[in-house]
C-alpha positions in Angstrom: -31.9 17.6 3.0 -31.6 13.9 4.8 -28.4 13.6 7.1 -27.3 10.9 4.7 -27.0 13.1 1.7 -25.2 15.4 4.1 -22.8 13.0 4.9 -22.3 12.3 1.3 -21.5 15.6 0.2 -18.9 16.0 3.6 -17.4 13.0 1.7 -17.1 14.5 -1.4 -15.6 17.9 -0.4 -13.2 15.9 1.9 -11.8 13.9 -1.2 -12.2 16.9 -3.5 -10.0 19.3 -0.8 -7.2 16.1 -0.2 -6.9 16.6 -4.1 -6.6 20.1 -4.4 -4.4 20.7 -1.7 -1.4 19.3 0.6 -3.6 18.7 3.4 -3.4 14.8 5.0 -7.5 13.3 4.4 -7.4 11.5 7.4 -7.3 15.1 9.5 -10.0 16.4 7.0 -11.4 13.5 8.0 -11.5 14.1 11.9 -13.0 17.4 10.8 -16.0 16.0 9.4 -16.6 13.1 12.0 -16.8 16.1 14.4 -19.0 18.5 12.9 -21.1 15.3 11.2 -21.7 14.0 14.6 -22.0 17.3 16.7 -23.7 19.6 14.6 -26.1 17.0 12.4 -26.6 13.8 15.1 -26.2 15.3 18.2 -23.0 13.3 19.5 -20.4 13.8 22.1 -16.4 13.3 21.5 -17.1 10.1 23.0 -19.7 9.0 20.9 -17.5 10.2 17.8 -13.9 8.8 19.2 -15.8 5.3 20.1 -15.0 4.4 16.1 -11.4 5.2 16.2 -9.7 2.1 15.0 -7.1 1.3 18.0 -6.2 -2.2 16.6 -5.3 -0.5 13.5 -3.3 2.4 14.6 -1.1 -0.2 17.0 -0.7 -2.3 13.7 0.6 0.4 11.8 2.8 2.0 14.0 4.0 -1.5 14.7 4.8 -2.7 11.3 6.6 1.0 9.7 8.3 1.1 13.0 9.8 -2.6 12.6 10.4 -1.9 9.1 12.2 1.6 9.9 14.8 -0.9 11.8 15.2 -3.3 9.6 15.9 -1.1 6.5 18.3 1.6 9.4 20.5 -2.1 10.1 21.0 -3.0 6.3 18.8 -5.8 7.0 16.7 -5.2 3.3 20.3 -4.8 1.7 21.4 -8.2 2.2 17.6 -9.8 1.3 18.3 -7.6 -1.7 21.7 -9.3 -2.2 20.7 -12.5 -1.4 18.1 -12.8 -3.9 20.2 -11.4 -6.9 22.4 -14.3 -6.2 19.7 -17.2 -6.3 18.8 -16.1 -10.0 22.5 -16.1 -10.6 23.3 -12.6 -12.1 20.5 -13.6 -14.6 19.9 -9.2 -15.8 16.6 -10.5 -17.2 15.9 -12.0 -13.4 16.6 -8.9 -12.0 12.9 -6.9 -12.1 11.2 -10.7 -10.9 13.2 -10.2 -7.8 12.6 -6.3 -6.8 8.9 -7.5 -7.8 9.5 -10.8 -5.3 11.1 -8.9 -2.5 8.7 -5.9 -2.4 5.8 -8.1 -2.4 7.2 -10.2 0.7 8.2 -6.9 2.4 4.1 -5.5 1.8 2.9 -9.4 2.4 4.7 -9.3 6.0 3.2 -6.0 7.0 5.2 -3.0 5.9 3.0 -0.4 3.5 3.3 -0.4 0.0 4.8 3.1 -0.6 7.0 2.1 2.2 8.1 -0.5 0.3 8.7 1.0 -2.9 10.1 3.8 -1.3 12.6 1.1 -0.5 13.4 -0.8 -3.5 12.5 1.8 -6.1 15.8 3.4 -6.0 17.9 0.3 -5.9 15.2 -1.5 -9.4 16.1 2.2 -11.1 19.2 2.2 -10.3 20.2 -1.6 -12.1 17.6 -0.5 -14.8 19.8 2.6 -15.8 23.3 0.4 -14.9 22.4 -2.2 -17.7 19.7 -1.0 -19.9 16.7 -2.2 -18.5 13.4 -0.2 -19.7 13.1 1.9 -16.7 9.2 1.9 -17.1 9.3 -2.0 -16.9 11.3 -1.8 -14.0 9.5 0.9 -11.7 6.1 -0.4 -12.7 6.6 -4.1 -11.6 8.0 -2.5 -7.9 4.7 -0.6 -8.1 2.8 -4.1 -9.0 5.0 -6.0 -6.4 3.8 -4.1 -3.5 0.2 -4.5 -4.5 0.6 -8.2 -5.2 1.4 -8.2 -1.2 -0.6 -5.9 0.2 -3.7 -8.1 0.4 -1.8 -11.1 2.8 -3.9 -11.3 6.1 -1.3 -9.2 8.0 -0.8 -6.4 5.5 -2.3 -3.3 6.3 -4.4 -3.2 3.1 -5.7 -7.1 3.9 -6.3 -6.2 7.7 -8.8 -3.5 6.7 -10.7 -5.0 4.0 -10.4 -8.5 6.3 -11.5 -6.2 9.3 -14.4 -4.6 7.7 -16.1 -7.5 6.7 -15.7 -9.9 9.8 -17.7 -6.7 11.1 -20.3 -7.2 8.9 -20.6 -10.9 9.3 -20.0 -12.2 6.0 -18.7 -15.7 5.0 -15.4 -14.1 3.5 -12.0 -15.9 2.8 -8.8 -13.3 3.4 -7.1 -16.5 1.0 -8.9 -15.8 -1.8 -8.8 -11.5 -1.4 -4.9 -12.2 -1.4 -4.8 -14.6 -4.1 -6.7 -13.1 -6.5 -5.0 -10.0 -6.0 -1.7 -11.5 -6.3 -2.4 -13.1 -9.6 -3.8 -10.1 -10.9 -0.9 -8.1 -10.6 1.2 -11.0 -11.3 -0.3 -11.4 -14.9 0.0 -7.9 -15.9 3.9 -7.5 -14.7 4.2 -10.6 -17.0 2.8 -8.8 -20.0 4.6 -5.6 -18.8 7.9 -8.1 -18.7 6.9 -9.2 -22.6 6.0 -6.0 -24.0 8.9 -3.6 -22.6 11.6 -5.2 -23.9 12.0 -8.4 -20.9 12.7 -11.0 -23.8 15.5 -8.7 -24.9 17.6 -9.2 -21.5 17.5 -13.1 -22.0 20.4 -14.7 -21.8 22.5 -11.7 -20.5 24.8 -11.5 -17.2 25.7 -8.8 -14.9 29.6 -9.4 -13.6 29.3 -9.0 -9.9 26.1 -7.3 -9.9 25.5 -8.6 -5.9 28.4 -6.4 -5.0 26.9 -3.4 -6.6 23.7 -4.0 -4.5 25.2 -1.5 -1.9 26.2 1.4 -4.2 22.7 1.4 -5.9 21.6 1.5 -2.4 23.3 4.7 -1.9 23.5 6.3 -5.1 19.8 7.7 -5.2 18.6 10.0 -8.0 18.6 13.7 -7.6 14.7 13.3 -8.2 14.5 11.1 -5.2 16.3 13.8 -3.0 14.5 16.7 -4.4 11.3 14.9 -3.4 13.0 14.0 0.2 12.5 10.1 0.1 15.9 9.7 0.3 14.9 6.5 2.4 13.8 8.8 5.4 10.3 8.1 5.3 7.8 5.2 4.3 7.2 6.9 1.0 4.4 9.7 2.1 6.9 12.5 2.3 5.6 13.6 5.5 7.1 13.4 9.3 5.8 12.9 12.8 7.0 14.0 16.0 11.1 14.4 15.7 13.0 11.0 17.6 15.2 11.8 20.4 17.3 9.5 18.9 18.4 11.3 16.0 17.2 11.6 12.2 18.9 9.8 9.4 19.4 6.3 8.1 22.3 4.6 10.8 25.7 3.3 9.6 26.2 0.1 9.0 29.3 -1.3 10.5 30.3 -4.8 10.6 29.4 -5.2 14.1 25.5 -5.0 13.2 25.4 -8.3 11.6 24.1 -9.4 14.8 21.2 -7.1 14.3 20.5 -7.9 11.0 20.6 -11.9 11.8 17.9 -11.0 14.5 16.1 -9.2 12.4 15.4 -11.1 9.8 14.5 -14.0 12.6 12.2 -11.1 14.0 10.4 -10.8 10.6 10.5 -15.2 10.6 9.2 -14.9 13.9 5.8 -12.0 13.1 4.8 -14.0 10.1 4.7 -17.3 12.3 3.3 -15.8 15.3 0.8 -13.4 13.4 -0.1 -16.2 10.8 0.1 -19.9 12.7 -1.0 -18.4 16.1 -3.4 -15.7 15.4 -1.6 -13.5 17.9 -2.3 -9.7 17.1 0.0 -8.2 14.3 0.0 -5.2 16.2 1.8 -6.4 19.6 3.9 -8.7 17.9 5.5 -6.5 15.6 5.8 -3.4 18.4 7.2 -6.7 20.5 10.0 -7.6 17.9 10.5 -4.1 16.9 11.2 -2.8 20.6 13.7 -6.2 21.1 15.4 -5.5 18.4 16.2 -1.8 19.1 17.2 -3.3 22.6 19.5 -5.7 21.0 21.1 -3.3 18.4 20.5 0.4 19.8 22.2 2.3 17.2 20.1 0.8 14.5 16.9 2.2 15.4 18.2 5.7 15.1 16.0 7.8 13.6 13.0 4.4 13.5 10.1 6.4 15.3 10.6 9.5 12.6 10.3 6.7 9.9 6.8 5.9 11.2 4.5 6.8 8.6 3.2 9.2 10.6 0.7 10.6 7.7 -0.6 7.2 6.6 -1.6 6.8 10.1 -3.5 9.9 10.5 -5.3 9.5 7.0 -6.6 5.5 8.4 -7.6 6.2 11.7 -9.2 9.4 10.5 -11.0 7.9 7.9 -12.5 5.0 10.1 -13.4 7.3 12.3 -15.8 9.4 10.0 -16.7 5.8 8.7 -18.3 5.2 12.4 -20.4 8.8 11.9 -21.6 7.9 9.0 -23.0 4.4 9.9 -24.4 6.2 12.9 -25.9 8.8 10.3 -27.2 5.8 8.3 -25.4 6.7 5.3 -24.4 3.1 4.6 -27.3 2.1 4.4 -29.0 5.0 2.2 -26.0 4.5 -0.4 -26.6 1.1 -0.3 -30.3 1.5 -1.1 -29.3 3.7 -4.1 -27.2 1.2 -5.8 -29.5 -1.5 -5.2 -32.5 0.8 -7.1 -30.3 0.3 -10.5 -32.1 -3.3 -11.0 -29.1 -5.0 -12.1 -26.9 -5.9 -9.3 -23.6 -6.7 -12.0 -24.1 -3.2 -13.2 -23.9 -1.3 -9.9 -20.5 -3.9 -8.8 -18.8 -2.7 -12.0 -20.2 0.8 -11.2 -18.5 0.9 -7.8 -15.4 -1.1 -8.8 -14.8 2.2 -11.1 -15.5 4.7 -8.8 -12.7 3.0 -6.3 -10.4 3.3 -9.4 -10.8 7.0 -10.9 -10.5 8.1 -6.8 -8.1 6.2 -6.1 -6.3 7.4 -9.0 -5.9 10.7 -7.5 -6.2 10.3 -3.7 -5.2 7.2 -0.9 -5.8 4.1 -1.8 -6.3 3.3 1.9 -9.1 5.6 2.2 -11.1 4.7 -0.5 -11.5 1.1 0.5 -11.9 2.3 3.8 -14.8 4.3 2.7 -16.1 1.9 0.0 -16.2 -1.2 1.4 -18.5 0.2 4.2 -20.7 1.6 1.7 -21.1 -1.8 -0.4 -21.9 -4.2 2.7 -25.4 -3.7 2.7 -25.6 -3.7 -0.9 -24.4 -7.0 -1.1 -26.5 -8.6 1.7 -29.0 -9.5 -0.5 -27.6 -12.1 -1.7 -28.0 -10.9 -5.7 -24.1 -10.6 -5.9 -21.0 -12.5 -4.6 -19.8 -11.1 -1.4 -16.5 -12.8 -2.0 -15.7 -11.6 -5.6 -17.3 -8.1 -5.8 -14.5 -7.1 -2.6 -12.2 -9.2 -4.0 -12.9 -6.9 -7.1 -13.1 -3.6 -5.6 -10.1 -4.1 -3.8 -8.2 -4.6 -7.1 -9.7 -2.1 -8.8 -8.8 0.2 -6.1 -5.5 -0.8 -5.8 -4.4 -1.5 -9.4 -4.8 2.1 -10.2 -1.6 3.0 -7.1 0.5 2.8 -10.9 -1.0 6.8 -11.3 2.1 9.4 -11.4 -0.7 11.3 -8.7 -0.7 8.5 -6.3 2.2 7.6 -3.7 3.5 4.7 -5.4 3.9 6.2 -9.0 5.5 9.4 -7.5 8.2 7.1 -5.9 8.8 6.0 -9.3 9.1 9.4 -11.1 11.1 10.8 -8.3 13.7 7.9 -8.3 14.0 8.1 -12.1 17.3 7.1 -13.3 20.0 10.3 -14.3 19.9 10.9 -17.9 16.2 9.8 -18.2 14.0 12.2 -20.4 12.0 12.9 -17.3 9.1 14.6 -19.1 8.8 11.1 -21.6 9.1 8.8 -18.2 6.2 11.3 -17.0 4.2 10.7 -20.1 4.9 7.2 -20.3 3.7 6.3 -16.7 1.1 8.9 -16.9 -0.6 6.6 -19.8 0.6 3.6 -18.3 -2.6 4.7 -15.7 -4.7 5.8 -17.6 -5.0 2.4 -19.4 -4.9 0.6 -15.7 -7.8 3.0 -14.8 -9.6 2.4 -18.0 -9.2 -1.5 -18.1 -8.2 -2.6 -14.2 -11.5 -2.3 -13.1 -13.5 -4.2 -15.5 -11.0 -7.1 -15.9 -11.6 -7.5 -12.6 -15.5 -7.2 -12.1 -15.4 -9.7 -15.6 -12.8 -12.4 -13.8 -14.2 -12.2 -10.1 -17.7 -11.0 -10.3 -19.2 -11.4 -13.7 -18.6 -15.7 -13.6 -20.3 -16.0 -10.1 -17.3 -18.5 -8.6 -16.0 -17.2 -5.7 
């Protein structure tokens, strides 16, 4: 049996064990890169440790870190506020702006179950207060923070963007987080249309701005039960305790200063990042550090927000990714796909495979392992580079809507009091199964099947 093939079925057990049981992929991960490379090719730690993804693992603990602050200072309260007030107590406004403000929370950098774990509560909470469909509501959070995560400083758009500079292909990150955001765009509008959004035309909420705080507060039991009571970045799963204490900080009036430099902080990455090309990474550690200099007693608690477990699953993943270059796996996997004879076949055959995966395990690691997998593939030219990632990335993505993935388990957890929680279950349960039967061939038909991109 070829190393390759190997390789292939260490990947297999990894995703099949992450399934099964608790255990974080990313430390499964570091598992097989070490008995991959020392056992099978004959490599040292150095050898294996020479793919671990520094840039990355700065980013990450960068951005949750920054984000950690901002929602410990009440910063993401009074965006939340704000925004409720521009559509002018408008009840059928109300999911467009937790879909707005979690995709501009996941486009600046922060991960998407951070971010629902964030706004989740607050959507559910107006949803129960004045009768919106609670499956409309939770589901266009879920969509927001997908229609973000693809922006060239997002942790999703920084891989994929990563991964193929690597390879050397003529890719645009534009069109990866375009295409993704109209994607999920158009399907919250037909969730809007077929859940009842008409309904809510034409209907007000009296004071609904000053309310913003209690739903902030008032979490579901479910949430508390599931211990996301805003304590985490939505992976349920700690790091290293903080000297500084656990627990959300207070907000006293005197932190308005904090919360005015932190949203200039946020201003400040997305210009810096964006316009100057600087290093997401540094900037955001940067700004995060100032602002817990400026403001102390907000980043109480910040470094045991970290998501601590998302970090381990990326860095361990791209780790194994290095071994199995180095085994020539890519390249083998590659030259099976490509022995199909019809190159349209094998890009909707992989865009499923991220999908039904993803489905069930990290979104992150599947493009992470993926992508890798389908550079070769598409070096000869018989596909578009541009749409078949653009594609994948959807289709692996899309599916984050599963009650077995992060994001959908936010949702169930923060499902409002007096909801039938065994119907919400159903009804999200085949709410993904018709995103993992359709996602990924809408998008291999929009971006891969025309030839455009």
């Amino acid at each position: 049996m070829s190393v390759a093939l190997v390789s292939i079925i260490v990947l297999a057990v990894m995703f099949i064990i992450a399934t099964m049981f608790p255990i974080n992929m990313g430390a499964l991960a570091f598992v097989g890169a070490f008995l991959l490379g020392t056992i099978f090719l004959g490599m040292d730690a150095k050898d294996i440790l020479a793919s671990f993804p520094g840039g990355l693992f700065l980013t990450l603990v960068g951005v949750t870190y920054l984000f950690a602050i901002a929602q410990n200072n009440g910063t993401i309260d009074i965006l939340v506020d704000k925004a409720v007030k521009l559509v002018d107590n408008r009840i059928s406004m109300i999911p467009w702006v937790m879909f707005a403000i979690t995709a501009a929370i996941t486009a600046i950098g922060a991960l998407g179950p951070a971010a629902v774990a964030i706004i989740a509560p607050i959507g559910l909470r107006f949803a129960q207060k004045y009768n919106i469909n609670p499956l409309m509501m939770g589901m266009l959070i879920v969509h927001g923070a997908q229609a973000g995560g693809f922006s060239p400083i997002a942790v999703y758009g920084v891989i994929v963007n990563g991964l193929i500079q690597e390879a050397g292909f003529d890719f645009s990150p534009t069109a990866l987080f375009l295409t993704s955001f109209a994607f999920n765009l158009i399907i919250a509008v037909v969730l809007f249309l077929v859940l009842g959004g008409r309904n809510l035309a034409g209907q007000r909420a009296s004071a609904i701005a000053e309310r913003v705080a209690e739903a902030r507060l008032s979490v579901s039991v479910g949430s508390q039960a599931a211990d996301v009571d805003f304590k985490g970045s939505g992976s349920g799963t700690y790091g290293p305790r903080d000297p500084a204490g656990d627990g959300a900080a207070p907000h006293p009036p005197g932190q308005r200063f904090g919360q005015a430099m932190t949203i200039l902080g946020l201003i400040a990455l997305a210009v810096i990042a964006l316009g100057f090309k600087v290093d997401v990474g540094f900037v955001s550690i940067t700004i995060a550090v100032f602002l817990a200099l400026v403001n102390p007693s907000a980043q109480k608690g910040a470094v045991n927000k970290i998501s601590w477990s998302t970090v381990l699953l990326i860095c361990g993943m791209l780790t194994f990714v290095g071994v199995l270059e180095e085994a020539g796996t890519i390249e083998y996997a590659s030259n099976a796909v490509a022995t199909l004879g019809a190159p349209l076949l094998a890009g909707l055959l992989i865009c499923y495979i991220g999908a039904v995966v993803s489905a069930f395990a990290s979104s992150t690691a599947i493009l992470a392992a993926l992508i890798p997998l389908a550079i070769p593939f598409l070096s000869t030219g018989s596909i578009s580079a541009t749409g078949l990632i653009c594609a994948l990335a959807i289709a692996s993505t899309i599916v984050d809507v599963s009650p077995f993935s992060t994001n959908g388990a936010l949702v169930l957890a923060n499902a409002p009091e007096g909801t039938d929680k065994d119907r919400f279950y159903k009804q999200v349960l085949g709410y993904g199964g018709i995103i993992v039967l359709a996602g990924p061939v809408l998008a291999w038909a929009l971006l891969v099947l025309p030839g455009w991109l």
